[in-house]
C-alpha beads as a LAMMPS data file, in Angstrom:
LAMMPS data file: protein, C-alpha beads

333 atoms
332 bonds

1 atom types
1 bond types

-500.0 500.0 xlo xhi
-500.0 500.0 ylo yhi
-500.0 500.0 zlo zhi

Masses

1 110.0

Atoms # bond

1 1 1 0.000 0.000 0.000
2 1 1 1.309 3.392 -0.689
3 1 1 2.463 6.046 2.058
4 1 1 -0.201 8.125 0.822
5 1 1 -3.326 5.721 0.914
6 1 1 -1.856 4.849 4.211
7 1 1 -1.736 8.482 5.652
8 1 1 -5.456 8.791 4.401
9 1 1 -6.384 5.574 6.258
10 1 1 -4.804 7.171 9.242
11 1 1 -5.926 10.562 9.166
12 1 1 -9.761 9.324 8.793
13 1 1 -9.570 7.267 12.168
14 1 1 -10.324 9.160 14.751
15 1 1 -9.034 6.254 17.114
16 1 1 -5.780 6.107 15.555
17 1 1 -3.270 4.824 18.293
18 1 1 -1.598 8.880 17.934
19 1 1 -4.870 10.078 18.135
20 1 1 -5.886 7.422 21.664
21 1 1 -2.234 8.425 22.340
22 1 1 -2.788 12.000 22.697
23 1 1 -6.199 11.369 24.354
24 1 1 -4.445 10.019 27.133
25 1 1 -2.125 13.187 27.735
26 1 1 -4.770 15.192 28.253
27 1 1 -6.207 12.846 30.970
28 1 1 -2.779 12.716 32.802
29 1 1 -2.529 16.475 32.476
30 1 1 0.792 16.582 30.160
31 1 1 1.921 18.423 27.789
32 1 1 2.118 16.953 24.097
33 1 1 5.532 17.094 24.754
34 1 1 5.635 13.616 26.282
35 1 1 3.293 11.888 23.517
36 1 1 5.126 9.113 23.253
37 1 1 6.606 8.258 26.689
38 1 1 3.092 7.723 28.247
39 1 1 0.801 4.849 27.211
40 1 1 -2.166 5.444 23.941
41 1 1 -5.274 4.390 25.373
42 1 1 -8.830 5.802 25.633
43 1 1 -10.713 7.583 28.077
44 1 1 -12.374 4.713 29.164
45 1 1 -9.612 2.639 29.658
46 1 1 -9.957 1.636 33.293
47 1 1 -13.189 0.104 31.993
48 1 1 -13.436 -3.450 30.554
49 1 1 -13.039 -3.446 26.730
50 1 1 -15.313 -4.244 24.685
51 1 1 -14.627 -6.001 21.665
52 1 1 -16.777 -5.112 18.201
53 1 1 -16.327 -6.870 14.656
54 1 1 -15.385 -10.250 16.337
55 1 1 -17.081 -11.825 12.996
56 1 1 -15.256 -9.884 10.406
57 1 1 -13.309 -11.964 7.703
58 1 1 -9.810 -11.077 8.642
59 1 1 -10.272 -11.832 12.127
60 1 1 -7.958 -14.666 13.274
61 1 1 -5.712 -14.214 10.056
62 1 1 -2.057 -13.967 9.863
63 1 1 -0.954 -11.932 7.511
64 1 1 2.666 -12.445 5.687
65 1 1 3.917 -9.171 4.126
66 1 1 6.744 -10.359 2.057
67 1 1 4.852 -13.281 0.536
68 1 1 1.463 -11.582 0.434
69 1 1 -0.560 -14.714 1.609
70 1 1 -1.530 -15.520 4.232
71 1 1 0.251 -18.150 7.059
72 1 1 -1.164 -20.189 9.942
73 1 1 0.241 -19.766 13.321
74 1 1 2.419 -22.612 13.105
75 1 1 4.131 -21.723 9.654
76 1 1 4.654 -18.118 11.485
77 1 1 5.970 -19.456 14.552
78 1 1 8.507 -21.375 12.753
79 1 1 9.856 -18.088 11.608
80 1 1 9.606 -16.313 14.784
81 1 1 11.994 -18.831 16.207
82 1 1 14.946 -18.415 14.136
83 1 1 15.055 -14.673 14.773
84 1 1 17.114 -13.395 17.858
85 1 1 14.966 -10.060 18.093
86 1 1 11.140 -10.247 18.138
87 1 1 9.165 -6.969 18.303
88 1 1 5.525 -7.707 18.919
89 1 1 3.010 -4.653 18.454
90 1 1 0.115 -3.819 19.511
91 1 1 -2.609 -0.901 20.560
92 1 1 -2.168 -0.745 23.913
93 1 1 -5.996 -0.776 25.203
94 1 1 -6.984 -3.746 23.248
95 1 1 -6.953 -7.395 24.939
96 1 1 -6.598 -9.555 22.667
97 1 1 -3.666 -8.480 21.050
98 1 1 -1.577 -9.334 25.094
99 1 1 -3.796 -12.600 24.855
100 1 1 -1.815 -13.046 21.341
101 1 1 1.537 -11.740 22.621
102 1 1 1.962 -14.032 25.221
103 1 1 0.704 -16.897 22.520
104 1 1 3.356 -16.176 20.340
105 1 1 5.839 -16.163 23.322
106 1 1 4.311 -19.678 24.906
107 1 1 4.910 -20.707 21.099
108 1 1 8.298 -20.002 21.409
109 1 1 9.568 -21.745 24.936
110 1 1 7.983 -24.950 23.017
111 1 1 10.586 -24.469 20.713
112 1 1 13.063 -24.161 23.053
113 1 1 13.319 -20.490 22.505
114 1 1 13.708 -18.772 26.017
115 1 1 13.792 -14.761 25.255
116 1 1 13.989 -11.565 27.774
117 1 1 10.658 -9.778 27.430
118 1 1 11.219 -6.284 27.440
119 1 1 8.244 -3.927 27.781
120 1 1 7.800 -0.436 26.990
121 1 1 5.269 -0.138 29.636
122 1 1 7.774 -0.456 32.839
123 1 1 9.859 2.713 31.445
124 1 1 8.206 4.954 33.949
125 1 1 8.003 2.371 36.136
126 1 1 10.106 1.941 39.759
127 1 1 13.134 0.618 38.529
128 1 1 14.623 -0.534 41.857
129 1 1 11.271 -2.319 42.256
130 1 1 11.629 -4.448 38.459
131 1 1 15.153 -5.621 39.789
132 1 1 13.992 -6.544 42.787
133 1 1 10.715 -8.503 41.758
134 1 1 13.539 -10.118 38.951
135 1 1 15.946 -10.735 41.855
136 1 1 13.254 -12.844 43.767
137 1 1 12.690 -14.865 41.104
138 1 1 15.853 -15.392 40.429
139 1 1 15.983 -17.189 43.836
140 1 1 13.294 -19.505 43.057
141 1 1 10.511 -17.136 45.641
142 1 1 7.349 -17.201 44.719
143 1 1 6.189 -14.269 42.756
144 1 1 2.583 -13.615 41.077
145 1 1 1.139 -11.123 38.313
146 1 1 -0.384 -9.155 40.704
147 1 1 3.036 -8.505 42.434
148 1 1 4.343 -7.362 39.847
149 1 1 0.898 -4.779 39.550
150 1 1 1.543 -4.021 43.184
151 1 1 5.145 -3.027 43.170
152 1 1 5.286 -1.332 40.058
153 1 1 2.481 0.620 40.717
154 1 1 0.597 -0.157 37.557
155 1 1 -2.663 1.118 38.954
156 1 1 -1.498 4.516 38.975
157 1 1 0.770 4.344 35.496
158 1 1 -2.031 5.226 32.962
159 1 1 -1.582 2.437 31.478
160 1 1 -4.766 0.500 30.168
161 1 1 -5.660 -2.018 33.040
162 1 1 -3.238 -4.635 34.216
163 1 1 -5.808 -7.784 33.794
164 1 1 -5.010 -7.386 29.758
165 1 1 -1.535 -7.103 30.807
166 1 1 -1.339 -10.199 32.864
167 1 1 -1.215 -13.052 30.687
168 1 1 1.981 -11.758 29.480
169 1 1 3.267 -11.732 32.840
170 1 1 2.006 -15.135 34.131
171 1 1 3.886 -16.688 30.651
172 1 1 7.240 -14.941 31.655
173 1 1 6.396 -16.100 35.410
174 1 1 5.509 -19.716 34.174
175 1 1 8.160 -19.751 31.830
176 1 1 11.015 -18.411 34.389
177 1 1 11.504 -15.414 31.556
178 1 1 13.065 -12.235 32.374
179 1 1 11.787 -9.229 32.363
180 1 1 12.995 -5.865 31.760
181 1 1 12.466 -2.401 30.342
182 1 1 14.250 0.215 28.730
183 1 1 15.060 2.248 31.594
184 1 1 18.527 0.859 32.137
185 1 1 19.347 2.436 28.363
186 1 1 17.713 5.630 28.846
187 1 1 19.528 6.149 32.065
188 1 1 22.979 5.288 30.072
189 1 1 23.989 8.677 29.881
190 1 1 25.016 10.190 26.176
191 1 1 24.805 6.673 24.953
192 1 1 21.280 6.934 23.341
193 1 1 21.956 10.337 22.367
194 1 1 24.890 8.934 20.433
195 1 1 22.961 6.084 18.731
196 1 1 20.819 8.846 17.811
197 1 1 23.242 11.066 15.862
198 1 1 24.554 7.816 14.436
199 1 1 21.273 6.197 13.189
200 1 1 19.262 9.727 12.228
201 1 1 15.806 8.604 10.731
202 1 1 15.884 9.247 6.733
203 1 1 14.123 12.630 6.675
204 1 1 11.261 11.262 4.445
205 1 1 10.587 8.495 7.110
206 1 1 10.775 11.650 9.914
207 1 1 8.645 13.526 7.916
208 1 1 5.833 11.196 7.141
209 1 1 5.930 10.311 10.884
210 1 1 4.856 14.365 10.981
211 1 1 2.678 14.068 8.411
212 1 1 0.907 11.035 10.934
213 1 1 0.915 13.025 14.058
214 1 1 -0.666 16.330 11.750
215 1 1 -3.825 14.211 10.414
216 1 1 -3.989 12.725 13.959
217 1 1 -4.359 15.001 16.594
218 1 1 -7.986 16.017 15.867
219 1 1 -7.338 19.208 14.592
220 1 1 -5.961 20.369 18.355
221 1 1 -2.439 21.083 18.022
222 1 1 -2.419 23.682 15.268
223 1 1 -0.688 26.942 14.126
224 1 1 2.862 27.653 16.211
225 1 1 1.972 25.345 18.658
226 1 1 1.881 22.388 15.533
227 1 1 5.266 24.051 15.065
228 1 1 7.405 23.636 18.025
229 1 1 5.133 20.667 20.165
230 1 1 4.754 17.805 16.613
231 1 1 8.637 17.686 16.187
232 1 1 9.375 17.125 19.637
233 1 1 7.065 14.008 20.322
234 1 1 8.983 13.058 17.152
235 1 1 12.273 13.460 18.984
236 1 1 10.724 11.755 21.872
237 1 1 9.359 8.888 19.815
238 1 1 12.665 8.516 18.475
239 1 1 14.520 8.916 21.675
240 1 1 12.715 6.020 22.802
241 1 1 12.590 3.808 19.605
242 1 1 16.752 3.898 20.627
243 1 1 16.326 2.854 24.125
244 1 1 14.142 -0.401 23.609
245 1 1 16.604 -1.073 20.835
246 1 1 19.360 -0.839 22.899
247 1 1 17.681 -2.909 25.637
248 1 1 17.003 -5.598 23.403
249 1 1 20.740 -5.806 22.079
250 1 1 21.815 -5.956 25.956
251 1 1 19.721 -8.813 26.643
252 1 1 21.573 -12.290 27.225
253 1 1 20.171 -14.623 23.919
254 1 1 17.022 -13.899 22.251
255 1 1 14.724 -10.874 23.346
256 1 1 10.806 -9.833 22.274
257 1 1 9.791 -6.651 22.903
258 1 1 6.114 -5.652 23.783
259 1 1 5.320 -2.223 23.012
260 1 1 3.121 0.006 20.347
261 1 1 2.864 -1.254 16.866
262 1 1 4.640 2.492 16.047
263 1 1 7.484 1.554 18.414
264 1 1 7.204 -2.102 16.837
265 1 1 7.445 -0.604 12.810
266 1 1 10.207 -2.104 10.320
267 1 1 10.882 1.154 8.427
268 1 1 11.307 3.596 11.410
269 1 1 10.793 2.335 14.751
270 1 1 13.171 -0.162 17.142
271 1 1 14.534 -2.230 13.914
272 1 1 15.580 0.849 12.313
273 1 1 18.130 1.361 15.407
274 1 1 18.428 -2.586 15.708
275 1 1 19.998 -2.279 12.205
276 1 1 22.579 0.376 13.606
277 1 1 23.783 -2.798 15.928
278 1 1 23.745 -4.795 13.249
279 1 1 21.222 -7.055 14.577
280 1 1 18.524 -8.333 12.458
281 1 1 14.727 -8.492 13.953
282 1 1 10.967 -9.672 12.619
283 1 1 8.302 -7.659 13.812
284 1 1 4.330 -8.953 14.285
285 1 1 2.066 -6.359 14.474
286 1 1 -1.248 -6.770 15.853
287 1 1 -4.045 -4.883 13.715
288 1 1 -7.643 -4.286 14.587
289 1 1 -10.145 -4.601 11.705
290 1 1 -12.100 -2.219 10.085
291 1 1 -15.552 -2.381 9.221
292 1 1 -16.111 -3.194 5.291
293 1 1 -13.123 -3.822 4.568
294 1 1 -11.220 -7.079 3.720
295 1 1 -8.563 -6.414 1.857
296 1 1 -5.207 -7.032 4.110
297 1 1 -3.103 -5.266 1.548
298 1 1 -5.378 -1.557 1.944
299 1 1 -4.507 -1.849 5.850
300 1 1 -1.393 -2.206 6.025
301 1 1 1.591 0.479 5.918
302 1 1 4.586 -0.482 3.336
303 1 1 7.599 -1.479 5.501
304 1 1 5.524 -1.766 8.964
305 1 1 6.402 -5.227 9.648
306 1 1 6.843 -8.947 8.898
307 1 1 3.588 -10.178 9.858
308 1 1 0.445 -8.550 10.667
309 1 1 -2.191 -10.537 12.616
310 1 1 -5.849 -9.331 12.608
311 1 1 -8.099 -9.350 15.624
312 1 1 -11.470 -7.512 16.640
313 1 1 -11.733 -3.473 17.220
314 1 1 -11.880 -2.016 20.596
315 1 1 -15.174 0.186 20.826
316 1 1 -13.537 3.077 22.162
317 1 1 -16.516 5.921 20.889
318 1 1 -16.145 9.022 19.690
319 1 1 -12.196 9.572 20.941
320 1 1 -11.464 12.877 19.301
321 1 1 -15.167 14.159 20.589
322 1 1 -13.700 13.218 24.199
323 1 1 -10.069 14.874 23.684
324 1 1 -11.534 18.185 22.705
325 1 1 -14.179 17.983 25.743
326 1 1 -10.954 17.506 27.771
327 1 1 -9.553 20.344 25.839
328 1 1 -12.081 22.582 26.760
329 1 1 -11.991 21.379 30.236
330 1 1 -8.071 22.685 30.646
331 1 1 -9.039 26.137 29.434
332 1 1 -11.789 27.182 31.611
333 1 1 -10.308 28.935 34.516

Bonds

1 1 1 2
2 1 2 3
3 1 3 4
4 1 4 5
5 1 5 6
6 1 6 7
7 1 7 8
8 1 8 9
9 1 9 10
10 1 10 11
11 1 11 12
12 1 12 13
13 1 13 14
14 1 14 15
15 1 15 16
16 1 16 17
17 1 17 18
18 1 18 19
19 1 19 20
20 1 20 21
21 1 21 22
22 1 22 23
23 1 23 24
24 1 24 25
25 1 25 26
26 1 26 27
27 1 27 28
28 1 28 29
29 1 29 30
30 1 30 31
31 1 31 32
32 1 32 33
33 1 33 34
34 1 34 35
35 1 35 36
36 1 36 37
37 1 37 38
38 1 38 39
39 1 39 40
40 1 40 41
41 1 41 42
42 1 42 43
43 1 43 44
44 1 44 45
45 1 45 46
46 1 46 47
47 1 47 48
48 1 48 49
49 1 49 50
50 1 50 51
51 1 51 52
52 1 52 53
53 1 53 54
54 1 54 55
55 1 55 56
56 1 56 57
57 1 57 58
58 1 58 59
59 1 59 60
60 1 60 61
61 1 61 62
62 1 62 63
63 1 63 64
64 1 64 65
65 1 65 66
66 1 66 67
67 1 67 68
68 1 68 69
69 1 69 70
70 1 70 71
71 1 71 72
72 1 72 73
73 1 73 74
74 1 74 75
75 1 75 76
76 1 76 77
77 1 77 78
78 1 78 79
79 1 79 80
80 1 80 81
81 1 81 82
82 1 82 83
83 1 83 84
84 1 84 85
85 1 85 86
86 1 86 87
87 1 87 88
88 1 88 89
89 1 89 90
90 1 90 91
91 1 91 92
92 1 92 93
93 1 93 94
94 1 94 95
95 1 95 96
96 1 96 97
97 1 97 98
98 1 98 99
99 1 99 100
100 1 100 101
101 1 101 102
102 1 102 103
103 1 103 104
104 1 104 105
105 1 105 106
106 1 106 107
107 1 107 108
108 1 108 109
109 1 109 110
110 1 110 111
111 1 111 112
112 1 112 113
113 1 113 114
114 1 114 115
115 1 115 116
116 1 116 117
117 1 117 118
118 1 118 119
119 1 119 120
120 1 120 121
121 1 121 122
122 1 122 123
123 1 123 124
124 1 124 125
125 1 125 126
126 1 126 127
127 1 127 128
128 1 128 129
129 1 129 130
130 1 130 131
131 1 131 132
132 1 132 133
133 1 133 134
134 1 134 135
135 1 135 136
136 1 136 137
137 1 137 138
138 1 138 139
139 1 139 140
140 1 140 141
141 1 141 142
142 1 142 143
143 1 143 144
144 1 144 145
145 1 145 146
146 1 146 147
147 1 147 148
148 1 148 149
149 1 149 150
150 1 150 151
151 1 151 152
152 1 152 153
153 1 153 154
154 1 154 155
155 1 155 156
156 1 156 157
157 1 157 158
158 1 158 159
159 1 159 160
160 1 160 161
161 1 161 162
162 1 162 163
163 1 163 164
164 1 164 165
165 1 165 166
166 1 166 167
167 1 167 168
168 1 168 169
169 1 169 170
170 1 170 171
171 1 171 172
172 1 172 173
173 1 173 174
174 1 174 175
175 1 175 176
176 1 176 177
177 1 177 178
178 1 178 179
179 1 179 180
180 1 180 181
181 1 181 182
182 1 182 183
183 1 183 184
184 1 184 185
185 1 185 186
186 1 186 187
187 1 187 188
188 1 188 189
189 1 189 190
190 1 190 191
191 1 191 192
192 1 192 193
193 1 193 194
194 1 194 195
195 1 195 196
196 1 196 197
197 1 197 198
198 1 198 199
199 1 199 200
200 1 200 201
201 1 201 202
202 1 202 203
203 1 203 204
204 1 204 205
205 1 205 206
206 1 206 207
207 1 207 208
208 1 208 209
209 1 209 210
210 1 210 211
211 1 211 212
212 1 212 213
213 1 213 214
214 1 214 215
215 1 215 216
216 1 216 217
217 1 217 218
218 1 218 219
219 1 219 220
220 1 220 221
221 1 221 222
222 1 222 223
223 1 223 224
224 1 224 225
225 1 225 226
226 1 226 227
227 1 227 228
228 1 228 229
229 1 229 230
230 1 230 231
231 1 231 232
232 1 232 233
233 1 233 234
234 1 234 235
235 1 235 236
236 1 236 237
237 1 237 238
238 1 238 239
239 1 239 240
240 1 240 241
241 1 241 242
242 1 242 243
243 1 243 244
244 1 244 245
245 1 245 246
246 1 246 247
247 1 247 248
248 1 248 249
249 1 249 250
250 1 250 251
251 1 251 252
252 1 252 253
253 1 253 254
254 1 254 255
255 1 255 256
256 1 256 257
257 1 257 258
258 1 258 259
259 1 259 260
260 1 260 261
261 1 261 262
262 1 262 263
263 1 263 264
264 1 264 265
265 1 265 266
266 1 266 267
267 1 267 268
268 1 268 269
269 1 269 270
270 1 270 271
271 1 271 272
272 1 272 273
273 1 273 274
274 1 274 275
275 1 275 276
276 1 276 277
277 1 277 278
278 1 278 279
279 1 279 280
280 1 280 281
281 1 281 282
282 1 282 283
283 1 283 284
284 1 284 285
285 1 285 286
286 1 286 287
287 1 287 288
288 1 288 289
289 1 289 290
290 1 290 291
291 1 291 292
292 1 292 293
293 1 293 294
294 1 294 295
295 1 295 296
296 1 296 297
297 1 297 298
298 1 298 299
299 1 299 300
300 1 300 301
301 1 301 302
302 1 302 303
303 1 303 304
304 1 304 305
305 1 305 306
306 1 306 307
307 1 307 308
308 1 308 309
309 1 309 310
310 1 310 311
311 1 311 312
312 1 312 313
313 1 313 314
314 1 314 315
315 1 315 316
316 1 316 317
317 1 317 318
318 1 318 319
319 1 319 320
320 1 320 321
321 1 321 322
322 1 322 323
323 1 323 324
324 1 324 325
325 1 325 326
326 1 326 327
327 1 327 328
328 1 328 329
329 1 329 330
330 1 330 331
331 1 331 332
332 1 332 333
């Protein structure tokens, strides 16, 4: 599909994961500044999802994007296993795509695959509090999901709600798989401003990612504002894109990242800084359906990943009807 039938696709959704994304900012009270460093999810995200289209004809369906057919889960798998890095994205706010994840990683301890599972989510997280919960199960003591909740402090992260969250944590639990985040690289000093500098994004791939935030942000960052605020959730988008890579290049063997299918993209996101490395990665993005429309080609972005895998929508509403109520909200006095 090209960039430009793509950007239309985007800019027409008003529950785009930038779009959720910047939603969410206004409910935690930032700035747009931090866009990308806080979790994309809906106003209603503390609420049990509810999932719509569960009988649409892509549902269930793995997508290949090199072959342009598509794969069963098996044939994928087998893939998947061979690959040291696997980035695994998805919209934040929707279960099924963690039900998935932690599929695809169950898949992969049966082939004797054992990765560290690095998730954006814990960035913001207690650090001390990851390495201890690791520590203690390091030492064969008993630790649950819902420690892991409790000592990170999930309830008060922003982050959608950790139920959908905790089948990927009872598989790494299960599985004795680490966990880990990509604090320790962002708190490496000039190192991730250097990988930066040395990996720069192609300026057409920076600038459609603009282009993406422009059509996205329901018409609410505009003028000056548009200006200074959209390149610096770029910068912040990027800054992180460097950190998960450089997390998942740290990690003894094999590592699969969970985070946002932008974080998750071939072109511009982690791989692009996995390639500065030199380390090779296959990315499975998770994609919600949309309604009339069956053709897996016209839904999916040219260079976004490896393997897309369809699943029902979230019903979210009228998102960009709820960020400009919040909007409104900030500006009375």
């Amino acid at each position: 599909m090209s960039s430009g039938l793509q950007k239309a696709e985007r800019g027409a959704r008003p529950d785009h994961p930038v779009t959720v994304r910047l939603l969410a900012l206004c409910l935690a009270g930032l700035v747009a500044l931090f866009a990308f460093t806080v979790p994309e999810r809906s106003a209603n995200a503390e609420q049990s999802a509810t999932l719509t289209l569960q009988d649409h004809p892509l549902v269930g369906k793995i997508y290949d994007t090199a072959a342009q057919s598509f794969v069963s889960a098996d044939q994928m798998t087998r893939v998947l296993a061979s690959s040291t890095h696997l980035l695994l994205g998805e919209i934040h706010d929707n279960p099924e795509h963690h039900r998935l994840q932690a599929e695809i990683i169950r898949r992969l301890v049966a082939d004797d695959v054992r990765p560290t599972i690095v998730m954006e989510m814990f960035g913001g997280m207690p650090t001390k509090a990851l390495e201890a919960l690791e520590a203690e199960r390091r030492k064969a003591q008993k630790v649950s999901a819902a420690d892991y909740a409790r000592r990170l402090g999930w309830a008060k992260s922003g982050w959608p709600p950790f139920e959908i969250y905790a089948p990927i944590f009872d598989t790494a639990i299960t599985h004795s798989l680490p966990l880990a985040s990509a604090r320790p690289a962002v708190d490496s000093g000039g190192k991730v401003q250097a990988v930066l500098d040395a990996a720069a994004l192609p300026a057409a791939e920076n600038d459609e990612l603009l282009d993406e935030l422009k059509s996205s942000h329901c018409g609410l960052i505009t003028g000056e504002k548009a200006k200074t605020i959209l390149p610096r959730m770029v910068r912040a988008q990027r800054k992180l894109d460097a950190a998960l890579a450089m997390t998942m290049r740290q990690a003894e063997g094999p590592s699969v990242l969970i985070s946002g299918s932008g974080h998750a993209r071939m072109d511009r996101g982690v791989p692009h800084y996995l390639r500065h490395f030199e380390r090779k990665s296959i990315t499975v993005n998770f994609r919600e359906v949309v309604d009339g429309k069956s053709d897996p080609a016209a839904l999916i972005a040219d260079g976004e990943a490896d393997y897309i895998w369809f699943t029902p929508r979230v019903a979210r509403g009228d998102v960009c009807a709820q960020m400009r109520e919040m909007f409104a909200k900030r500006k009375k006095p």
